[in-house]
N, C-alpha and C positions, 0 to 999 in steps of 0.2 A: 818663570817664563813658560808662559803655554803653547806650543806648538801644536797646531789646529794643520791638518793637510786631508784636502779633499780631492777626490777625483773630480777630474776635469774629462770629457772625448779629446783627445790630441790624432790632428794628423802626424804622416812619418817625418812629413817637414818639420813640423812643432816640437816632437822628439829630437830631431837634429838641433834644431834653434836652444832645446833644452841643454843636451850634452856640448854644445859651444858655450852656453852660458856658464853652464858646472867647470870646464877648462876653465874658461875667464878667470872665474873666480876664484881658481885654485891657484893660476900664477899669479894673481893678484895676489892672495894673501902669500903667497911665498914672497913677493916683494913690500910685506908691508913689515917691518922689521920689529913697529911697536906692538904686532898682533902677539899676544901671546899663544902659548902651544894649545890650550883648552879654546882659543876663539879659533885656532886652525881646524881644530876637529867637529866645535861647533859649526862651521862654515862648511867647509866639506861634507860632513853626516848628513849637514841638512837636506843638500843637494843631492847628495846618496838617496836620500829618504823620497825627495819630490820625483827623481828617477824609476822609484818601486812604486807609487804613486800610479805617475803617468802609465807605468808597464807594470803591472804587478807580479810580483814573482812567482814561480813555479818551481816547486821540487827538483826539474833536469836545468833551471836554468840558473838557480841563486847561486849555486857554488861558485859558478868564473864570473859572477858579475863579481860577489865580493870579492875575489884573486885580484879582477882588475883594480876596484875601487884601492885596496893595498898596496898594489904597483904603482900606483895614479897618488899617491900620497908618503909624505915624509918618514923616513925611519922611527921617530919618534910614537909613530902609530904602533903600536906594537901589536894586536889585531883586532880582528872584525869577525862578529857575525852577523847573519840574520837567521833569527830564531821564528818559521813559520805556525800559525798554532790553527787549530781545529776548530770548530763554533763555540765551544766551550772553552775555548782562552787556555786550549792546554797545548803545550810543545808537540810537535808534529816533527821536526827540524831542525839541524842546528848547526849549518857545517862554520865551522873555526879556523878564520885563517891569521897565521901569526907567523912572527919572524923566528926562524931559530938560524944567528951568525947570518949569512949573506942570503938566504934560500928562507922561502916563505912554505909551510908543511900544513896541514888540514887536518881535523879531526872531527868529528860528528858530538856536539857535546850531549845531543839526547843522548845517542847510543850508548851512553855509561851511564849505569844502573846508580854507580854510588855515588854519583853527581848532584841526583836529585833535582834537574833545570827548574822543574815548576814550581819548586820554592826557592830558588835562588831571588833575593833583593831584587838585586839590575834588571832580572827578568819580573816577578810580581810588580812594583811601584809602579812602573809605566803603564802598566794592563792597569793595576787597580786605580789609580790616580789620572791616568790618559793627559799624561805629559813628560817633558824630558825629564831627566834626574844627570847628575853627578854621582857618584860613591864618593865616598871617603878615600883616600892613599890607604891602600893596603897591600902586604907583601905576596904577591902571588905562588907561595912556598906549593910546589910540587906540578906547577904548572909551566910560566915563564919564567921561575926565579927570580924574580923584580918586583922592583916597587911598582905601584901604577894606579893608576884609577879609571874608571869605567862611565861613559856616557852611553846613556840609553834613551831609544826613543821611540814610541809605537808607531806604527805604520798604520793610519786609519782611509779609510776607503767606504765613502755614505758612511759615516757614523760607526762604521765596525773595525773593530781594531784586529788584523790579520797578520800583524808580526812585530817582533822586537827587534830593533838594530841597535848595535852595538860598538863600540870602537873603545879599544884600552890604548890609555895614553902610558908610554913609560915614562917615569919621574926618578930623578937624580936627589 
């Protein structure tokens, strides 16, 4: 499945009309009981994504927009980012926000050298590919200590792809 997201000009009404809609949607699928946990996060994300979209993101402002989008969303999220990149498709950005026990903590994933973001999977395939992905369940050994899997999606604006977002599901 290809997720194509274009700029639109939105007034600030059209923004509001958006973030009612994104709400909507989100108790909607909390009340729809046969959604499973990956079409929750697909629904969400995507609304996430059309929100970066309409208002694109900036350096002083992605940190608490993802805080919020993580408060605004089920436990089962276990976190988010969005990873902004450079004209050259390389990491600029990466704030991480994830749950540890009842309190949601942050972390910069560029700022760690042994990370390596710009060859990380979840990060390259969406840039290279310019579309969503899943990962595989894998055990997040030295990070959140979980199982989990990861959806990724570029953020394209006129044909240029200006960020990865992200959301790990935790899986039982």
């Amino acid at each position: 499945m290809k997720n194509t997201y274009k700029m639109l000009p939105l007034s600030f009404g059209m923004i509001l009309i958006l973030i009612a809609l994104t709400t909507s949607c989100k108790k909607e699928a909390a009340k729809d009981p046969v959604q499973t946990p990956e079409q929750r996060v697909e629904v969400a994300q995507d609304a996430f994504v059309a929100t970066l979209v309409a208002t694109p993101p900036t350096k002083t402002d992605i940190s608490e927009r993802i805080k919020s989008y993580m408060l605004n969303n089920p436990k089962e999220f276990f976190g988010a980012t969005v990873t902004l990149l450079d004209s050259l498709k390389i990491a600029t950005y990466s704030p991480y926000w994830y749950r540890s026990g009842n309190e949601l903590q942050v972390t910069d994933l560029n700022a760690d050298a042994t990370y390596h973001i710009n060859d990380q999977l979840w990060f390259r395939q969406p840039i290279d590919g310019g579309v969503s992905i899943w990962t595989k369940p894998y055990f997040d050994e030295g990070g959140g200590n979980i199982w989990m899997k990861t959806r990724s999606v570029p953020v394209s604006i006129k044909g240029k792809i200006i960020a990865v977002v992200t959301t790990d599901l935790a899986i039982k």
